[in-house]
TORKOLFI-865215 format. One line per 2 residues: number of its first residue (from 1); for each residue x, y, z of C-alpha. Coordinates in steps of 0.1 Angstrom, whole numbers, plus 5000, padded with zeros to 4 digits. Layout:
NUM	X:Y:Z ~ ...
This chain:
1	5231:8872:8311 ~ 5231:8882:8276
3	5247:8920:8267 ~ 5235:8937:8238
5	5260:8937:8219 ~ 5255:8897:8216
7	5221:8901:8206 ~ 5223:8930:8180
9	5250:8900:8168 ~ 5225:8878:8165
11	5199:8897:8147 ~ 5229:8908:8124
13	5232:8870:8112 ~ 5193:8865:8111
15	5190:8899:8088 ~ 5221:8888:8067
17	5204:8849:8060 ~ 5172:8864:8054
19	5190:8888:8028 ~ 5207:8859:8014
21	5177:8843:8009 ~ 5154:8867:7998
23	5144:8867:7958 ~ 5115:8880:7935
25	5091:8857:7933 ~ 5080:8848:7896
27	5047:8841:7899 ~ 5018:8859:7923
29	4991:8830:7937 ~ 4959:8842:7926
31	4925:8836:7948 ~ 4909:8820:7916
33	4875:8802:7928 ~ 4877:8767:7929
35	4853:8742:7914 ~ 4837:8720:7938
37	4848:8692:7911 ~ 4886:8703:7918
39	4883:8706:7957 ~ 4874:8673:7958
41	4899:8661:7934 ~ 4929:8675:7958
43	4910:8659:7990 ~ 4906:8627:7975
45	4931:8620:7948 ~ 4960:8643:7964
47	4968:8613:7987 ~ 4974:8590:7958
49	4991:8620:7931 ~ 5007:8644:7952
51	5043:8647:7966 ~ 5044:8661:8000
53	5074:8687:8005 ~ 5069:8705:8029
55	5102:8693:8046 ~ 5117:8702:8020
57	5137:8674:8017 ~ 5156:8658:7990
59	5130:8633:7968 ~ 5134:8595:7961
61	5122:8596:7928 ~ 5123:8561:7919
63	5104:8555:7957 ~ 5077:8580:7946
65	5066:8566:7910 ~ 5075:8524:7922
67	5100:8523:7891 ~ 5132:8538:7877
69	5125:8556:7844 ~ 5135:8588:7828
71	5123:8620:7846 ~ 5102:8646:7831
73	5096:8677:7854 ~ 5073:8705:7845
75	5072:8736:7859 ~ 5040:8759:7857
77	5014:8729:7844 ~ 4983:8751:7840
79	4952:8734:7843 ~ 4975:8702:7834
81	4958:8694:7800 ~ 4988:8696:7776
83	5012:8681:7812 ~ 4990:8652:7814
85	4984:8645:7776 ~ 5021:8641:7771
87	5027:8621:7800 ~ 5001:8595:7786
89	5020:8599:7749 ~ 5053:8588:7764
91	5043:8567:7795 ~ 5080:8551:7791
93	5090:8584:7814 ~ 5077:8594:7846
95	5062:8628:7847 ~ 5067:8653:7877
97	5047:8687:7878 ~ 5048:8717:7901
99	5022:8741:7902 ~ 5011:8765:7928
101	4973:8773:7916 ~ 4948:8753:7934
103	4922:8751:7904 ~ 4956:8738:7882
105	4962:8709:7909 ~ 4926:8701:7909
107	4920:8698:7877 ~ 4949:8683:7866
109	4945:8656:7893 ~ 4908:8647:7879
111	4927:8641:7845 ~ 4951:8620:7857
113	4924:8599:7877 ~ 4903:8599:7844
115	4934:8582:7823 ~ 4942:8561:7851
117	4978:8572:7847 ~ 5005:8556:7870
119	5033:8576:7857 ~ 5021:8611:7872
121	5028:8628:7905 ~ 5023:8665:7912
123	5036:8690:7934 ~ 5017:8719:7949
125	5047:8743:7961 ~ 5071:8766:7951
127	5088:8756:7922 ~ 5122:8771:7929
129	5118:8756:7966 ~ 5119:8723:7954
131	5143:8726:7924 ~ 5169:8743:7948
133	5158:8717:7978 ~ 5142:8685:7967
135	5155:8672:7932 ~ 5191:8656:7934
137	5223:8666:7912 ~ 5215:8649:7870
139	5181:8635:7882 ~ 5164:8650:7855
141	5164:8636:7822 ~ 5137:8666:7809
143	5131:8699:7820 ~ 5103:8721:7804
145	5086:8753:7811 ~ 5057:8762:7783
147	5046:8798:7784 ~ 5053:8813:7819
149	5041:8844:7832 ~ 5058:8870:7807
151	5052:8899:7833 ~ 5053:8923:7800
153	5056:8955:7823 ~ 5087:8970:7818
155	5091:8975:7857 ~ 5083:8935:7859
157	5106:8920:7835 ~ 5129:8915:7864
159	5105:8886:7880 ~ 5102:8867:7849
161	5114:8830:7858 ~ 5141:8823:7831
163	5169:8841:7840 ~ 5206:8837:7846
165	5206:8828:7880 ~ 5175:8801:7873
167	5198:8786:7848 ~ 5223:8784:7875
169	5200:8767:7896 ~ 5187:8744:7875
171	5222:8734:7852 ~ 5236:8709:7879
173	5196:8688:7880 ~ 5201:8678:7844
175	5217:8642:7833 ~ 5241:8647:7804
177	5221:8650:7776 ~ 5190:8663:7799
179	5167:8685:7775 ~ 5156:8721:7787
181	5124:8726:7770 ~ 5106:8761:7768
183	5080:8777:7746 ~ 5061:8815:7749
185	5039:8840:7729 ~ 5059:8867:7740
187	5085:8874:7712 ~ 5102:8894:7738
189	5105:8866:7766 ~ 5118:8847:7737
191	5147:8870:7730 ~ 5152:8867:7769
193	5153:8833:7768 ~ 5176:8827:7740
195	5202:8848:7756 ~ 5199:8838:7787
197	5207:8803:7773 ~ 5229:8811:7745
199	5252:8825:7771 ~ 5250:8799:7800
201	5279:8774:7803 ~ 5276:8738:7798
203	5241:8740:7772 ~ 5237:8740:7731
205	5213:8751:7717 ~ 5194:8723:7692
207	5184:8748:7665 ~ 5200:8745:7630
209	5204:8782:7632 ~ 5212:8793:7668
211	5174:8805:7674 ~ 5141:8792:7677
213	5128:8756:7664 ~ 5097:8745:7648
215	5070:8739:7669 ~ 5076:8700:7680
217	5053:8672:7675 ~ 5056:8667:7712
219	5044:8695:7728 ~ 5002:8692:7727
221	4987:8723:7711 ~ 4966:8738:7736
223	4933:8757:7734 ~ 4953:8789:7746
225	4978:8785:7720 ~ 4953:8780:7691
227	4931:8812:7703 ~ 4966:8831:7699
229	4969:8816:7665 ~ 4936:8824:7654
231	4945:8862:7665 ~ 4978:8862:7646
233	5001:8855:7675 ~ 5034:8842:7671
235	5050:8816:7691 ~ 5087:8808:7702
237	5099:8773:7712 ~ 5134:8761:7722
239	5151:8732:7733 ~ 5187:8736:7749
241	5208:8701:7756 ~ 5230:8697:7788
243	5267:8690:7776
């Protein structure tokens, strides 16, 4: 028979993991309605472009896309016009993003179908599940993150995704001379980022002058980002290199 002592033990150690485990989530699923275009898009395309992880398992890359190639993972894809545009620009890599929006997966599966691309898969989870979980030590050749949730409230900053224990997370996934791409509107999430990164062991920044770079050929201007140009906003890129 079981005294108490044993179970207030146990519930001890189930408190303490649960602590351990515990973080602030960056980004807040919103109910946004769903076009019956995209609903069907994830019932009948998400067999053929989606990566199952619910097991949380750790990802045979090479098994998923039928090749070995370079590997291109984007976090936070949007509605996937800009993600799936570059991944038909460079089709030499293979192109892995994670959203967790329905309406994003949708429509960015109803691209890919359109392009008939075979060097796209998409993940539907938790992006810091499956960094932390599913990708395997320098598997990833390129790492970007364009314009995340700024959460510009001062009592918010502290959920904003690039931080210094994401960079922790995230150092050991790159391949030597892995790229860590990032862009934002928010001058202040800019500053963020460069520090964060400036300070981090084992990346250089690729910047002539230790700060920002010209906006690169490579990353597609989006419809977003030309409205903000229109109306006088500013945007930040940078590009950090693995050591």
């Amino acid at each position: 028979m079981t005294d108490n002592n044993e179970i207030q033990e146990t519930l001890n150690t189930e408190s303490s993991e649960k602590k351990k485990d515990f973080r602030i989530k960056s980004f807040v699923v919103r109910a946004g309605r769903m076009t019956e275009g995209q609903i069907r898009a994830i019932e009948e395309l998400g067999p053929k472009y989606m990566v199952d992880v619910e097991d949380l398992q750790p990802l045979d890359i090479d098994a998923i896309f039928g090749r070995s190639a370079p590997l291109v993972v984007e976090i936070g894809f949007g509605m996937g016009v800009s993600f799936v545009q570059m991944a038909k620009e460079a089709p030499q890599y293979n192109f892995l993003g994670i959203e967790v929006h329905p309406p994003g997966v949708g429509s960015a599966l109803k691209l890919i179908e359109q392009e008939q691309l075979t060097n796209v898969k998409v993940i539907k989870f938790d992006a810091f599940e499956v960094l932390k979980k599913c990708l395997k030590p320098q598997s990833v050749d390129i790492l970007q993150i364009f314009f995340p949730d700024p959460w510009p409230k001062k009592r918010h900053v502290k959920r904003r995704l690039i931080n210094d224990d994401f960079v922790k997370l995230v150092a050991p996934l790159f391949k030597s001379g892995g790229q860590f791409r990032m862009a934002t509107d928010w001058e202040d999430y800019a500053v963020q980022m460069l520090d964060v990164l400036t300070r981090a062991e084992g990346f250089t920044n690729t910047s002539a002058d230790g700060t920002y770079i010209p906006r690169p050929s490579w990353r597609p201007l989006t419809k977003f980002e030309q409205r903000g140009q229109r109306l006088g906003h500013g945007v930040w890129d940078l590009v950090f290199v693995r050591d």
